[in-house]
C-alpha positions in Angstrom: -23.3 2.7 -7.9 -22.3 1.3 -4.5 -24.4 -2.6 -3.5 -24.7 -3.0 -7.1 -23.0 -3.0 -10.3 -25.1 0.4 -11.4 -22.2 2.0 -13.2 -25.5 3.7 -15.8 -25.8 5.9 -11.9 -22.8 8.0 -13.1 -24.0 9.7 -15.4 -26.7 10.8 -12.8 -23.9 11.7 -10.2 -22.2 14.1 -13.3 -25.5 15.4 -13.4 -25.7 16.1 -9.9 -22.0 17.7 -9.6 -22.0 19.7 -12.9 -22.3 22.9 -11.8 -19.9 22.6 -9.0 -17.4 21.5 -11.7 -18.0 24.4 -14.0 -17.6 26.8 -11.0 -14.6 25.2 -9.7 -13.2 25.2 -13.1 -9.0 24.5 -13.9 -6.0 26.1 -14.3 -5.1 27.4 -17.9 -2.1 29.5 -19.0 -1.9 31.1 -22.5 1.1 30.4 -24.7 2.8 33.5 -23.0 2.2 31.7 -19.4 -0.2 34.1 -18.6 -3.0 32.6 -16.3 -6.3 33.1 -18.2 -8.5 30.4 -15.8 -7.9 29.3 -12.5 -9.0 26.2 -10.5 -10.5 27.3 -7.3 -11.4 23.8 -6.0 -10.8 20.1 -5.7 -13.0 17.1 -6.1 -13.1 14.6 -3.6 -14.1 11.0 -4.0 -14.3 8.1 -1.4 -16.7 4.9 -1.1 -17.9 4.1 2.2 -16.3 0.0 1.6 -13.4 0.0 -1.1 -11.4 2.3 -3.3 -12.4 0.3 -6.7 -15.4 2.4 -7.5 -14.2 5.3 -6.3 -11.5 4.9 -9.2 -14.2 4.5 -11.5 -16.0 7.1 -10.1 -12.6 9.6 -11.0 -12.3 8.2 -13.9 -15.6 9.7 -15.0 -15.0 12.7 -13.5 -11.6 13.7 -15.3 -12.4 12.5 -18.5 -15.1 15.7 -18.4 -13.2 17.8 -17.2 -10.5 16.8 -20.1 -13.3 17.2 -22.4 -14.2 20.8 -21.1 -10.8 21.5 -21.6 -10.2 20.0 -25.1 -12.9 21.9 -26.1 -11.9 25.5 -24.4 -8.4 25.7 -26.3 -10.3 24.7 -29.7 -8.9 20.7 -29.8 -12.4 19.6 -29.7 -15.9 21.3 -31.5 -18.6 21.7 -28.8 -20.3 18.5 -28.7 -17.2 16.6 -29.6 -16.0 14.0 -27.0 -13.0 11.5 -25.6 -15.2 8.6 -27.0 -15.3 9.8 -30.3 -11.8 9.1 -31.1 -11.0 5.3 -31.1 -7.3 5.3 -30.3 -7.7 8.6 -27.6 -10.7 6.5 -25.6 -8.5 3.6 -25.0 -5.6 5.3 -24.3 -7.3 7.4 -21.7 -9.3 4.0 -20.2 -6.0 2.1 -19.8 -4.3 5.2 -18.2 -6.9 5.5 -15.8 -7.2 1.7 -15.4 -3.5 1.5 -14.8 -3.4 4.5 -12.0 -6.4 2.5 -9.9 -4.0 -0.8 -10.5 -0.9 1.2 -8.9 -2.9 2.7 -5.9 -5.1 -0.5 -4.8 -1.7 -2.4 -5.1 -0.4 0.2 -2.4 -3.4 0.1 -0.7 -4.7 -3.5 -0.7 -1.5 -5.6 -2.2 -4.3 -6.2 -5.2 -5.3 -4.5 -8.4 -8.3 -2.5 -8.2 -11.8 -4.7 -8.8 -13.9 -3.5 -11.9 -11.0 -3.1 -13.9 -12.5 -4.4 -17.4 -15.3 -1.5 -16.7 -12.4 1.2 -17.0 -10.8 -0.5 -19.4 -13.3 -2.0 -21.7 -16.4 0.4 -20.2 -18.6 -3.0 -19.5 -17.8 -6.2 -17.6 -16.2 -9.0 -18.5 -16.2 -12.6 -17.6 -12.7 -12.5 -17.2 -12.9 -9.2 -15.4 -15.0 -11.0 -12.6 -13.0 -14.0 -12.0 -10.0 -11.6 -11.3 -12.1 -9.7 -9.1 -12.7 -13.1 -7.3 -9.7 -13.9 -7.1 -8.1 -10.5 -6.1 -10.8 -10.4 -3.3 -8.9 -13.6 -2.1 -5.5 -11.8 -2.0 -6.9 -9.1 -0.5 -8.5 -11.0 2.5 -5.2 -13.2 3.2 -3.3 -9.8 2.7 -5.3 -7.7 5.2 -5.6 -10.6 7.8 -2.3 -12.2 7.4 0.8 -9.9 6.3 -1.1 -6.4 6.3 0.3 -5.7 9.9 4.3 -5.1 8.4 3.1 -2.8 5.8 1.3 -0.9 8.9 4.4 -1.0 10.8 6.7 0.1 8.0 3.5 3.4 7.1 3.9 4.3 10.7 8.1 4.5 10.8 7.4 6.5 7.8 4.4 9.2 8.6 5.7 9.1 12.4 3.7 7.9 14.2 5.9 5.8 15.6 9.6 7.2 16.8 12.6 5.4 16.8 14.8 6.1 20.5 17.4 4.6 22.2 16.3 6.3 25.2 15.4 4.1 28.1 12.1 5.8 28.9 10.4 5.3 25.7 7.9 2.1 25.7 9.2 -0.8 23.4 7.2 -2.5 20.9 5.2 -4.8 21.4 7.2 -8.4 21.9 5.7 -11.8 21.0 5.7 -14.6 23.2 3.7 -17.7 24.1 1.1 -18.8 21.6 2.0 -15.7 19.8 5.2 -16.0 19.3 4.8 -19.1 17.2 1.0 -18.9 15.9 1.5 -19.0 11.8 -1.6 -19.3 9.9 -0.1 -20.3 6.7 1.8 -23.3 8.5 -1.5 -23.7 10.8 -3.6 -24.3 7.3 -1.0 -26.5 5.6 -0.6 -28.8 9.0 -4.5 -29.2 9.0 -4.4 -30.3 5.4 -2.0 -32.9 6.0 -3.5 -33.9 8.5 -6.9 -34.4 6.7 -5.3 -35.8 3.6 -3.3 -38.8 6.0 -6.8 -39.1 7.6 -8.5 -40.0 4.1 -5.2 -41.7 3.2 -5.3 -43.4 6.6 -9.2 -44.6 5.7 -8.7 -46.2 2.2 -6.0 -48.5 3.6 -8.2 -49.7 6.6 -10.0 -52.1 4.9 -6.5 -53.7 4.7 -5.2 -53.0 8.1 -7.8 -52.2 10.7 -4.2 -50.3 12.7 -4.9 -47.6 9.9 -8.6 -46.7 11.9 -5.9 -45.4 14.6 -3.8 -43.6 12.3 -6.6 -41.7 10.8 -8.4 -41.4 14.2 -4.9 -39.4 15.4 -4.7 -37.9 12.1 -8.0 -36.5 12.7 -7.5 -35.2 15.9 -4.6 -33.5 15.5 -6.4 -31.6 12.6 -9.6 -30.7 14.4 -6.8 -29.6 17.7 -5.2 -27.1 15.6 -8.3 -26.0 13.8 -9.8 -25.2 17.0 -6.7 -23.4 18.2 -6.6 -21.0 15.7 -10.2 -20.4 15.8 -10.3 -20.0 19.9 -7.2 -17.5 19.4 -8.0 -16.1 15.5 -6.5 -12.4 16.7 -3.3 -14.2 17.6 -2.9 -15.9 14.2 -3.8 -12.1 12.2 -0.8 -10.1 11.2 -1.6 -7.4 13.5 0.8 -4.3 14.0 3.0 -3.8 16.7 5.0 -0.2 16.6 1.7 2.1 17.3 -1.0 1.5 19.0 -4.0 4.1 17.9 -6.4 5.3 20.5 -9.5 4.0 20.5 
């Protein structure tokens, strides 16, 4: 399904995983907590760029595995399914909807893309536009504020250890450029400074000391453009406890 939107593929994955699933079965207990069926292995999903379709992806996956097991302790007949009850199929798209929103928010500051296909099974208008702009958040995220939220994973995982000991290396201190390079105030400074440049323009006719103004104006703009485009790593929220090997 990955490139394209070729969420009809899934049912050829299922297809190609089917037998695995059946052999790797699940855990059931009879009303006497005796173990009658055991799991004997996991499933593991992952897309190569984002963790959106691999959420869809799962979502397919337990809801036949529910079904196998509806139908095992006699809830469902043999070719009954999840989609055959109204009120069961929606529940179990918005839970599944719900736990992609919860993990891509921990993951990517976002909710997960595609969404309206969990929920709804198709896609939406308004499913895309929320895509678009969630791609957005996700970009500004990863590039501009991303770097804390490392910081703050590798206190907790340790990978990075706290000491008061003299011998251990510091983190990493800012200074020079880096110490004040902002890309938030860097883009609002280069607005203004484009909007008093138009601003400067439309009163020129009126004043020819306004072709100055903007002139400066439009300087100053295209200076700190091409600061933060000469030093772009500098302006990224980049981590600064641990330092992986490359």
């Amino acid at each position: 399904i990955c490139g394209h939107v070729h969420f009809e593929r899934l049912s050829i994955l299922y297809d190609q995983i089917a037998d695995f699933l059946d052999k790797n079965g699940y855990l059931l207990l009879n009303d006497k907590g005796e173990k009658m069926k055991e799991q004997l292995g996991v499933v593991r999903t992952n897309c190569i760029d984002c963790l959106d379709r691999t959420n869809v992806t799962q979502s397919m996956i337990g809801r036949k595995m529910l079904e196998l097991q509806l139908r095992r302790i006699g809830v469902f007949a043999a070719e009954e399914t999840i989609s055959s009850h109204t009120n069961l199929d929606e529940k179990y798209k918005i839970l599944w909807a719900n736990h992609g929103d919860d993990v891509s928010i921990q993951y990517s500051g976002t909710p997960a893309l595609k969404g309206d296909f969990v929920r709804y099974g198709k896609r939406t208008v308004q499913g895309i536009l929320n895509d678009f702009y969630n791609a957005l958040g996700r970009y500004y995220f990863n590039n501009f504020s991303d770097g804390t939220k490392q910081d703050a994973i590798d206190l907790l995982q340790g990978h990075y250890i706290v000491s008061v000991s003299r011998d251990m290396t510091p983190p990493s201190q800012k200074g020079g450029l880096e110490a004040v390079a902002h890309f938030p105030a860097a883009f609002c400074l280069v607005s203004l400074g484009l909007f008093f440049t138009i601003l400067s323009l439309s009163q020129a006719r009126y004043d020819l000391r306004h072709l100055f103004f903007s002139a400066l104006w439009a300087t100053i703009s295209i200076g700190i453009a091409a600061v933060v485009k000469a030093n772009g790593r500098i302006f990224c929220n980049r981590p600064r406890l641990h330092k992986p090997r490359r």
